[in-house]
N, C-alpha and C positions, 0 to 999 in steps of 0.2 A: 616611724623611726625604730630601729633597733634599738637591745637596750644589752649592759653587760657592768660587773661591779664596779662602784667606784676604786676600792680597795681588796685584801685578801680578808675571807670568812676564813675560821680557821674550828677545826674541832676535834676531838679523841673519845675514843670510848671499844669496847667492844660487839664486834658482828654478831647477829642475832644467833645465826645459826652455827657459824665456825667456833665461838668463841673466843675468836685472836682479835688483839689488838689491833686500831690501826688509828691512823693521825690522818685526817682528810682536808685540803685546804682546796675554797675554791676560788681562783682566780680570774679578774677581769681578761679577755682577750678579746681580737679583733671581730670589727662587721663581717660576719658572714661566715665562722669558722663555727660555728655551734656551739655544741656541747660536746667538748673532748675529756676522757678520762685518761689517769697517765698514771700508772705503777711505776713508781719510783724506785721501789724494791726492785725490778725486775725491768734495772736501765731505762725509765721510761720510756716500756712499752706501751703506746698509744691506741686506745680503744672508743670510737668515735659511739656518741649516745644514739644510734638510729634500730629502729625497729629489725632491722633484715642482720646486724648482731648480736640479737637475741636466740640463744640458746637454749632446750629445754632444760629446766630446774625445777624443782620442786617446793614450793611453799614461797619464791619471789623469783626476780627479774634477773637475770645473769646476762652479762654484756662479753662476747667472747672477740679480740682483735683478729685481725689476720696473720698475726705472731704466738698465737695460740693464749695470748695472755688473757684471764678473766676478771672479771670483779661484777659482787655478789650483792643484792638487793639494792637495786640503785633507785628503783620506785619512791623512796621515801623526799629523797634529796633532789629528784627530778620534779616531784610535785612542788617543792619548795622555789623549785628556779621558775615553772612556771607559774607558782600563784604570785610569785614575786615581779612576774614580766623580764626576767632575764635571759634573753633568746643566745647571751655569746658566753662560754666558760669555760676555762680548764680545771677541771678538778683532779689535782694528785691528791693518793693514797698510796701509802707504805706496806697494804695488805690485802687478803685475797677480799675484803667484804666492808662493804662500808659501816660505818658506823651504828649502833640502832638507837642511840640515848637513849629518849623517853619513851618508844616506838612509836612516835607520831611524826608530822613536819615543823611542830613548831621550835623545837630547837636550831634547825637550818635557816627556816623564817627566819628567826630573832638573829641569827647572825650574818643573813647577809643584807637586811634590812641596816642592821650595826654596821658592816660593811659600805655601804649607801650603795646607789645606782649610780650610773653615767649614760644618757643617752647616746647614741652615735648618728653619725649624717646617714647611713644607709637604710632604705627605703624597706619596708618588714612586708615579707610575703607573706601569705596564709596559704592553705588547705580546702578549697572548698570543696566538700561533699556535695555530688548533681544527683545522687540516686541512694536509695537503700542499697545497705551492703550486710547481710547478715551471717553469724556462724554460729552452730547448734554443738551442744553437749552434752546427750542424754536429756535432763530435764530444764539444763541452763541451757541461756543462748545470749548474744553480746552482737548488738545492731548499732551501726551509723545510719546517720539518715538529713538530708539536707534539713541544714538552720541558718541565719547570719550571726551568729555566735556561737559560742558552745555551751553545752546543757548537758548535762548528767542527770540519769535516771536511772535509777538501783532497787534492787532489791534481793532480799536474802531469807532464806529457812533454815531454822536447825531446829534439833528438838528438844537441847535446851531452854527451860522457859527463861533464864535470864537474857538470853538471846531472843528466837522465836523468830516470828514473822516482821519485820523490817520492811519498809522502802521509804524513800528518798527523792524527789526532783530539786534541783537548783539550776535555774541560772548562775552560770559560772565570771559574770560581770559583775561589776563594781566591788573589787575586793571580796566578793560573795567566797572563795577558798581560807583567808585568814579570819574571816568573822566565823563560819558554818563550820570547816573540816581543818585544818591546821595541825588542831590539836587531839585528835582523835587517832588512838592507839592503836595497834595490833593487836591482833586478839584472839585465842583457843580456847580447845575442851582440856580441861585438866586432864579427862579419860587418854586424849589424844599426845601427852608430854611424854612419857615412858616409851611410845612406839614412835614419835620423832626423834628422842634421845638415841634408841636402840637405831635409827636408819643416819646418826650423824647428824642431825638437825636440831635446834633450838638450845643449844649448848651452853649460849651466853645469854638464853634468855631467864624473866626473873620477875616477880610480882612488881615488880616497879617499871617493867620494859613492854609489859605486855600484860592483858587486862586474860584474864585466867576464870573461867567459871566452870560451874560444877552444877548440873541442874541450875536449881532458881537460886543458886548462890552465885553471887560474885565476888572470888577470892584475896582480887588484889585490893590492899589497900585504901580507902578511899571512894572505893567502889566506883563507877562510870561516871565520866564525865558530861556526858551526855545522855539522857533515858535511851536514844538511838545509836547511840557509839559505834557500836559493831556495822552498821552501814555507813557510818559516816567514815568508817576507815575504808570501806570499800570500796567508796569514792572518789576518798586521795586515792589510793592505790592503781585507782582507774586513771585519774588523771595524770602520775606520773609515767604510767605504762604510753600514755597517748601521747603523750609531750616527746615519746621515743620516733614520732611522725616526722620529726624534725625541722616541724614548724607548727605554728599555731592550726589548730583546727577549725573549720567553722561549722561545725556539724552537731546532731542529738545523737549522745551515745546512749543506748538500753545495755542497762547489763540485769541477766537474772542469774543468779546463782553463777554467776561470772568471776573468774579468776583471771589471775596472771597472763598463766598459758592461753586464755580463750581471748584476751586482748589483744595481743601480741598475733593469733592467727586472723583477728579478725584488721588487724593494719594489714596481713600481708593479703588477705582477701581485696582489699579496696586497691591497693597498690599493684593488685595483677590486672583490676579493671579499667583500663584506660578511660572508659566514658560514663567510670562511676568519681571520678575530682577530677581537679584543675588547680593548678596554681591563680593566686591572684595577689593583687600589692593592695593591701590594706589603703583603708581611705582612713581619715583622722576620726570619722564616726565612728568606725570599725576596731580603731585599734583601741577605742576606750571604751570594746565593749568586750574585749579579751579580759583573763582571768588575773591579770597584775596590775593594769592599768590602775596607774594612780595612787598604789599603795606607797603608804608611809609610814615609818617608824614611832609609835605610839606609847610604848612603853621602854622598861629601863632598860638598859646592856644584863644580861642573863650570861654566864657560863653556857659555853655548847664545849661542854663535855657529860659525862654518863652521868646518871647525876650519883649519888655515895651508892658505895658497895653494901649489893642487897644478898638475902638468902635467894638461891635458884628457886626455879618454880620445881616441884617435884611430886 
C-alpha cells in the first residue's frame, strides 16, 4: 500500500545556500500523485520531484518545472519522505530553496512522523534493477546493481584528517535511515567557505547548520555526531537524490566519491536502459523491506524550524 501524511508538517528557516527565508509545509495528497513541490510565491507553480527535473547546480539538487520555476536542495526533505515511507506529498514553499535547519533529515523526520502517516488502498510499485548500471567521474563513480531491497554503499576521501577515508554499507530496511543517517549533517572545508561565499553559495550557512572542519579540527560546536558523519551525510544525500526515481528502488547503490550531479546522471543512465528495470507491485515482504517501513514516532514534538541564530561560518 501506499503511504502519505496524516496531517500538514510545517517548517521555516533559512536556505543553505541562498540565504532567504522560506516557510515549507508538506502536505497529505492523493494515491499516485507523488511528490509534488509548489511555489507559492510564484502562483503555484508546480514542480513534480522526478529525476529527469533535475537541473545542473552546484553543491545540491535543484528541481526545475516546465514553467521555469525552481526550488533548491530538496535532497534533504526527500530523504526524510522516504525514510519515513511516504510515497504521496505536496510540499509548498514561499521561496527559491528549502529550508536547511540543522543540515541533516532529522528535523523533517520529527515533523512528519508529528504529522503521523495514513496508509492508502493503492497498490505500491517499486523499481527493480535487472543489471548493473554504472557512471564514472574521474576518480568517482556511482553504480546500481540488482538487490531485493535497497542498500547503500559509500565511500569518501579528503585530505583533511578530520574527515579522511570514510565508507559505509547499510541495508536501508527496518528503519535502518532514522536509527544510522537522519541525523547526520552537511558538511565542508573551512578553506572551501570564502570561495563558495565569493560564487553565491553557502550564504545561510553557519557552525550550527553545517559541520565545518579545518584539518584535524572540527569547528562546529559539539564537534560530530557520529566518528563517520561525513559519509553518513553522503548517504541521505544519496538516498534522497534516488527517491527522485519516483518510486521505491530495489537496487545496491555504490557511490565513491559520488555527489549530486553523478546521482542524478546515473537515474538518467538506468532510465535510458529499457532492459536494465522494470516496474513491479511490491509483495507485503517487500514493502517491509523498504526504507520507512514501520517507522514510528518515538520521541517528543521538536520545533522544525532553524534552530537560534548562530554566527556565519567564516
Amino acid at each position: 500500500m501506499q503511504a502519505t501524511l496524516a496531517t500538514t508538517a510545517s517548517f521555516r528557516g533559512a536556505g543553505l545556500h541562498s540565504g532567504q527565508a522560506a516557510r515549507l509545509a508538506i502536505h497529505p495528497a492523493p494515491a499516485g500523485k507523488g511528490i509534488m513541490f509548489r511555489r507559492i510565491d510564484l502562483g503555484g507553480a508546480l514542480i513534480p520531484a522526478r529525476w529527469d527535473n533535475v537541473e545542473p547546480s552546484r553543491l545540491c539538487t535543484r528541481l526545475r518545472g516546465q514553467d521555469g520555476a525552481t526550488v533548491d536542495t530538496v535532497e534533504h526533505v526527500m530523504a526524510a519522505l522516504a525514510g519515513t515511507g511516504v510515497h504521496n506529498a505536496l510540499v509548498d514553499i514561499d521561496g527559491p530553496e528549502v529550508p536547511i535547519l540543522d543540515g541533516s533529515s532529522a528535523p523533517f523526520v520529527q515533523g512528519i512522523l508529528d504529522a503521523g502517516l495514513r496508509l492508502q488502498a493503492e497498490p505500491l510499485c517499486a523499481i527493480r534493477v535487472l543489471r548493473p548500471v554504472e557512471v564514472q567521474e574521474g576518480a568517482g563513480f556511482a553504480r546500481l546493481s540488482p538487490a531485493d531491497h535497497l542498500e547503500i554503499d559509500f565511500s569518501i576521501d579528503f585530505a583533511d584528517a578530520a574527515i579522511g577515508h570514510q565508507e559505509k554499507t547499510l541495508d536501508m530496511a527496518n528503519g535502518a535511515f532514522l536509527r544510522e543517517l537522519m541525523d547526520s549533517r552537511t558538511f565542508c572545508r573551512q578553506a572551501d567557505v570564502e570561495a563558495m561565499r565569493a560564487n553565491g553559495l553557502a550564504l545561510g550557512g553557519t557552525y550550527f547548520n553545517a559541520v565545518v572542519v579545518d584539518g584535524e579540527r572540527v569547528l562546529s560546536p559539539g564537534g560530530l555526531r557520529h566518528r563517520d558523519e561525513p559519509v553518513r551525510h553522503k548517504m541521505l544525500d544519496a538516498l534522497g537524490d534516488l527517491t527522485l526515481a519516483g518510486a521505491p528502488l530495489l537496487a545496491r547503490y555504490t557511490g565513491n566519491r559520488a555527489g549530486h550531479a553523478m546521482t542524478n546522471r546515473l537515474l538518467r543512465a538506468l532510465f535510458a536502459a529499457d532492459d536494465a528495470w522494470e516496474w513491479t507491485v511490491c509483495s507485503a515482504a517487500q514493502r517491509q523491506r523498504l526504507p520507512g517501513a514501520g517507522v514510528v514516532r518515538t520521541i517528543g514534538k521538536a520545533p522544525h524550524d532553524d534552530p537560534a541564530p548562530a554566527r556565519a561560518v567564516a
